[in-house]
C-alpha positions as CSV (number, residue, x, y, z in Angstrom):
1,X,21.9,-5.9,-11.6
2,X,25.0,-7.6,-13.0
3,X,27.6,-8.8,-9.9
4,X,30.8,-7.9,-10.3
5,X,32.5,-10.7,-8.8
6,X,31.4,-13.5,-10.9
7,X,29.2,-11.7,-13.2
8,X,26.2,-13.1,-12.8
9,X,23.0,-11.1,-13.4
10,X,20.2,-10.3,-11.5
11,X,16.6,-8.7,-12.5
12,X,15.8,-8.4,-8.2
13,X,17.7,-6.1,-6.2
14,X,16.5,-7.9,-3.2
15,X,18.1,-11.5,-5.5
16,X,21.0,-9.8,-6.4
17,X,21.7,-8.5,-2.7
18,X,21.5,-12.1,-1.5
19,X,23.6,-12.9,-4.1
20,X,26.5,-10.4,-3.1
21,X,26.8,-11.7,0.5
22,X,28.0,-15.1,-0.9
23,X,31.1,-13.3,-1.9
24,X,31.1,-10.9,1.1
25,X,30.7,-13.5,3.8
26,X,28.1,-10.9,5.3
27,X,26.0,-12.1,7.5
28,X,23.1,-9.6,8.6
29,X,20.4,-11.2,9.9
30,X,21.1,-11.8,13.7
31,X,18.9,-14.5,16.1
32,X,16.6,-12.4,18.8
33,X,17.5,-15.1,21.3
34,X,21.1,-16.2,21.2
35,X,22.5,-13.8,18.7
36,X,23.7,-16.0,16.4
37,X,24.1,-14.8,12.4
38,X,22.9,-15.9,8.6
39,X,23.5,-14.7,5.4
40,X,19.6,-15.4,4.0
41,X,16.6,-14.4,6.7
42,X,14.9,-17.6,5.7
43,X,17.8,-19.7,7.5
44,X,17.3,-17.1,10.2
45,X,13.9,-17.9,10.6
46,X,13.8,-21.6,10.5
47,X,17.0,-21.1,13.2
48,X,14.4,-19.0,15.5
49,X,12.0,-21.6,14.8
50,X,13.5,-24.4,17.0
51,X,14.0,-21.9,19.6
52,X,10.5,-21.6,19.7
53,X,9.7,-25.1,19.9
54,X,12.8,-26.2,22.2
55,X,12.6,-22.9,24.6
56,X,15.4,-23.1,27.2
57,X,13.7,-24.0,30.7
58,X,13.7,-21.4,33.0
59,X,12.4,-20.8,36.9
60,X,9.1,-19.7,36.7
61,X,9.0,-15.9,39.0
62,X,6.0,-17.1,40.4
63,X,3.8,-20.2,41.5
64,X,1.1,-19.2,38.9
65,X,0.2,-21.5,36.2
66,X,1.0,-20.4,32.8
67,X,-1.4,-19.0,30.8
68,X,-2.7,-20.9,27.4
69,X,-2.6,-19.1,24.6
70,X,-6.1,-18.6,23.0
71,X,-7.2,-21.2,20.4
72,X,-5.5,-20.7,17.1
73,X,-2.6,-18.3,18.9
74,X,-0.3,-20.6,19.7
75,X,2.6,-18.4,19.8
76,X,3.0,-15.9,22.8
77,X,5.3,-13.6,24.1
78,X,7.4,-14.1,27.1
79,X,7.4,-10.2,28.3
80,X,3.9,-9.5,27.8
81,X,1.4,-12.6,27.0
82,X,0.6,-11.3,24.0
83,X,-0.3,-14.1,21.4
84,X,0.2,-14.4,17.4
85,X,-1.0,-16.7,15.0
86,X,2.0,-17.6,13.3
87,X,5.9,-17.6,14.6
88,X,7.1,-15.0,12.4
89,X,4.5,-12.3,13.6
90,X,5.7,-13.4,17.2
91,X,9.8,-12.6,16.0
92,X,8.5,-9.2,14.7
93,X,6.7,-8.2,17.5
94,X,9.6,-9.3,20.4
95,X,12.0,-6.7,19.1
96,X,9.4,-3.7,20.7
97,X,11.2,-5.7,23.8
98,X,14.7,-6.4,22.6
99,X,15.4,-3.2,20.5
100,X,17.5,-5.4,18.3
101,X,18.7,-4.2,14.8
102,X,18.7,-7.6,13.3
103,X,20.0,-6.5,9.8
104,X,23.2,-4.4,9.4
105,X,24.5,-2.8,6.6
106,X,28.1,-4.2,5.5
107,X,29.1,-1.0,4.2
108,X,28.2,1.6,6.8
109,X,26.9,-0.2,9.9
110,X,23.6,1.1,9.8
111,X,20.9,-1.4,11.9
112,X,17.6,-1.7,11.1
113,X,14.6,-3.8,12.8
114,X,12.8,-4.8,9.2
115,X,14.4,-6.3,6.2
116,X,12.5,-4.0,4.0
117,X,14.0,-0.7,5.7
118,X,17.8,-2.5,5.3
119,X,17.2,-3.5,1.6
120,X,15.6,0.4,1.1
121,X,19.2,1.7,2.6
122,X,21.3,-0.7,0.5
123,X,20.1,1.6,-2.3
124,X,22.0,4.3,-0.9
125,X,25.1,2.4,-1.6
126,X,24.5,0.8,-4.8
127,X,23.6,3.3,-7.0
128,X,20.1,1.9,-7.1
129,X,17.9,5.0,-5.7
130,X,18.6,6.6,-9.3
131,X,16.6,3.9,-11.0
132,X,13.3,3.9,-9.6
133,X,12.6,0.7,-9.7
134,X,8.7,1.4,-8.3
135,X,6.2,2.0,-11.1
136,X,2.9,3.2,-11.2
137,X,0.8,0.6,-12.6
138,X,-1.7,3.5,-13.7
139,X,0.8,5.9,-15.8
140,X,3.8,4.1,-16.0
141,X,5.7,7.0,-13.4
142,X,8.7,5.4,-11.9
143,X,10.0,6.0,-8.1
144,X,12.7,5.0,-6.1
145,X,10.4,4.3,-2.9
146,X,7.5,2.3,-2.8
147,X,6.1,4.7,-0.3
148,X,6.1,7.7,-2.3
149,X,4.2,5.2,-5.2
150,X,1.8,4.7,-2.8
151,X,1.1,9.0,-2.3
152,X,1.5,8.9,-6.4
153,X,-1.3,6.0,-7.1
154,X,-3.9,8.2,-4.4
155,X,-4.0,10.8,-7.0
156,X,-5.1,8.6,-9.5
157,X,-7.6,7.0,-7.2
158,X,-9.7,10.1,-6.1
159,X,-8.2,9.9,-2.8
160,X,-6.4,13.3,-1.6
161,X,-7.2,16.5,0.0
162,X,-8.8,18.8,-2.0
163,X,-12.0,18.0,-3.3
164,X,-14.0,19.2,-5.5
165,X,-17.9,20.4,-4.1
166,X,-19.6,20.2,-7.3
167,X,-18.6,16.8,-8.4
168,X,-16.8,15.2,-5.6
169,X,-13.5,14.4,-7.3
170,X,-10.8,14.5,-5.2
171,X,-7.1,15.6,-5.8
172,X,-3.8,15.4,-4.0
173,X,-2.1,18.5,-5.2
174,X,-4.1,22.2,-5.3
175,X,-2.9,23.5,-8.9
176,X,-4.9,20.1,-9.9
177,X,-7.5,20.8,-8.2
178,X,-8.1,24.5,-9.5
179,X,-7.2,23.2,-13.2
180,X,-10.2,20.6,-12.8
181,X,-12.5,23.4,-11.2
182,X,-11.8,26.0,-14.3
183,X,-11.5,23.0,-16.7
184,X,-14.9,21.4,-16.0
185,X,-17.2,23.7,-13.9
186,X,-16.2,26.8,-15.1
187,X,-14.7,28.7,-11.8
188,X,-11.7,30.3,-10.9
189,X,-8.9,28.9,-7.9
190,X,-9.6,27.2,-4.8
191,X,-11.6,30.0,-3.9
192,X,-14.2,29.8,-6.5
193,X,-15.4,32.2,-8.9
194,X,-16.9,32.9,-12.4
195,X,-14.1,33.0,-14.9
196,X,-16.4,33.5,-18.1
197,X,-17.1,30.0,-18.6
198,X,-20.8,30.2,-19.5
199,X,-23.5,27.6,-18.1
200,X,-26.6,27.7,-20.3
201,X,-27.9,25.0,-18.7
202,X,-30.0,25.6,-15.4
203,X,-31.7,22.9,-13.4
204,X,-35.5,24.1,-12.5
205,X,-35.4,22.4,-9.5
206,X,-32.7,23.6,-7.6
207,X,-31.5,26.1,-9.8
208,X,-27.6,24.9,-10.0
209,X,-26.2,25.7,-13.9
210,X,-24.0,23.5,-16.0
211,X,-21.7,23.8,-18.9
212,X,-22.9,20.8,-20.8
213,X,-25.9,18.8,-21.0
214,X,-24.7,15.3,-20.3
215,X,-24.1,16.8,-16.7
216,X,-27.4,18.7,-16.7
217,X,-29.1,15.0,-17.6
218,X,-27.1,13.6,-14.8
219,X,-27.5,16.1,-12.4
220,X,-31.3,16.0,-12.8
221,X,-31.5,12.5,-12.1
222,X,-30.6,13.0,-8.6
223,X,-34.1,14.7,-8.4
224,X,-36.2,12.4,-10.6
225,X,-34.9,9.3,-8.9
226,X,-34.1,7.7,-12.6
227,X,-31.9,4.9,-12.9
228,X,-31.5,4.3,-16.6
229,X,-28.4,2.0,-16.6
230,X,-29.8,-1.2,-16.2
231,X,-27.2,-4.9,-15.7
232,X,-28.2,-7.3,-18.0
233,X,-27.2,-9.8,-15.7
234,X,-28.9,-9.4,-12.6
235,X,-31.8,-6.3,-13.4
236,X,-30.1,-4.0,-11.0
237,X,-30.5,-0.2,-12.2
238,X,-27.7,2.9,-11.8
239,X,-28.2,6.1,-12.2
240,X,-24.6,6.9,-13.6
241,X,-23.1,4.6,-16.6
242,X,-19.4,4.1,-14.5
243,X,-22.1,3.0,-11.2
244,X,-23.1,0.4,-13.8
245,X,-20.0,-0.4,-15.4
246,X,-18.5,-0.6,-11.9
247,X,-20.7,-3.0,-10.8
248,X,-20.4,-4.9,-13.7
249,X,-16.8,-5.8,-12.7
250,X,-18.5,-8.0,-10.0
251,X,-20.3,-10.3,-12.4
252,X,-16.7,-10.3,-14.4
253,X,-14.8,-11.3,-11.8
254,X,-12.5,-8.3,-13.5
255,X,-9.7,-6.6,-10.7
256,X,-8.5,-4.0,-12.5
257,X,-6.5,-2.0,-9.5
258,X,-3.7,-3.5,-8.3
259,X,-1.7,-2.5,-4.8
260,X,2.1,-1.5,-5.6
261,X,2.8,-2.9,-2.4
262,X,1.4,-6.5,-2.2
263,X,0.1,-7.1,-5.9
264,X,-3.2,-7.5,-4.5
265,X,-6.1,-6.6,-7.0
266,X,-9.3,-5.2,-6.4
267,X,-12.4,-4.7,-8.6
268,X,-13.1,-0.6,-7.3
269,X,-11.1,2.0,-6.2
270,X,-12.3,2.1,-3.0
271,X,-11.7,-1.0,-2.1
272,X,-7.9,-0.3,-3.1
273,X,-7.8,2.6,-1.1
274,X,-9.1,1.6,1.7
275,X,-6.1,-1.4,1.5
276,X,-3.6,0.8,1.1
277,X,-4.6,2.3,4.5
278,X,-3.2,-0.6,6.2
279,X,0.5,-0.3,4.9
């Protein structure tokens, strides 16, 4: 992101942003209390800050003593008592109350409550939506939103809607879903159905058929009770080699999965996608 002003350059869009409003004199990120405008939300926030700690004093509606926060919530709001750990989380929450649009677009006075959503628009105006600057971490698939890398990196993770009742693989998209079924168990569609993939391979137990051995061996496993995978470091037995070599991450300390959103890393998959839940 080269500026055109000065030419500086910029690997950030969010750093070269900041960097524009030197030049533009823009000022979008506006005080919740007196109004009052800065060009970087950090000077916003330390501005909010004294606010907080020098509030203007005000009659009191009624003869009630004020309610102390609970322990380790020092921060509470003024409209409806509730309390946050930290002033920032206190900021975000008052503009349910206030409605404010604290950050403005310069270019077509847009407001928006979150910086994230105003420096998501910017793109719009810059040119910058073409580049995708999100990538999968997984496949190297670039997008222009973070959200829709975060409905790309589900189908990588096993977490979608379609899944599959012989295996339990799960897929985000049908036509993936029916390839994998034809592919692997040997039936047609999301309906099912013999396609003339043959199963010589029939389990005398329950009488389910496979394809290939290895997932005869497996399957029959699930009736023996075997667990031949073995960790050499603390004697605990899988019945499945990825079980073992998914546990082994523990001993590792290995965290293969990063989140696209936060760049936190997690050891399984299901640990990542239950994280990615919460944004």
């Amino acid at each position: 992101y080269e500026c055109g002003d000065c030419g500086k350059s910029f690997s950030c869009s969010s750093h070269f942003g900041k960097h524009r409003r030197t030049h533009t004199g823009e000022r979008p990120f506006g005080c919740l209390y007196c109004g009052k405008t800065f060009n970087v939300s950090s000077n916003l926030y330390r501005h909010q800050r004294a606010h907080q700690q020098h509030p203007k004093k005000t009659p009191n509606k009624t003869n009630d003593t004020p309610k102390t926060p609970p322990r380790g919530l020092p921060y509470e709001c003024r409209e409806c008592g509730k309390s946050f750990r930290r002033n920032k989380e206190l900021l975000t929450h008052r503009r349910l109350h206030t409605g404010l649009l604290p950050f403005q677009c310069s270019q077509c006075g847009k407001g928006f409550s979150w910086s994230s959503h105003w420096e998501r628009h910017q793109r719009v105006h810059t040119g910058e939506k073409g580049q995708r600057p999100y990538k999968c971490t997984l496949c190297r698939k670039s997008f222009g939103d973070g959200t829709a890398l975060v409905k790309h990196q589900r189908l990588h993770l096993g977490d979608g809607p379609f899944r599959c009742e012989d295996c339990g693989k799960a897929f985000g998209a049908r036509a993936q879903y029916a390839r994998h079924r034809r592919s692997l168990h040997g039936v047609g569609g999301v309906g099912g159905g013999v396609v003339g993939v043959e199963k010589p391979y029939r389990c005398g137990d329950c009488g389910k058929s496979f394809s290939w051995s290895s997932h005869w061996e497996r399957h029959q496993r699930i009736h023996t009770g075997e667990r031949a995978y073995n960790c050499g470091d603390c004697g605990k037995a899988f019945a499945d080699g990825s079980a073992l070599a998914k546990h082994r991450r523990v001993h590792a300390g290995e965290k293969p999965f990063p989140c696209p959103q936060c760049g936190r890393r997690f050891g399984v998959t299901s640990h990542l996608r239950r994280h990615l839940r919460s944004h």
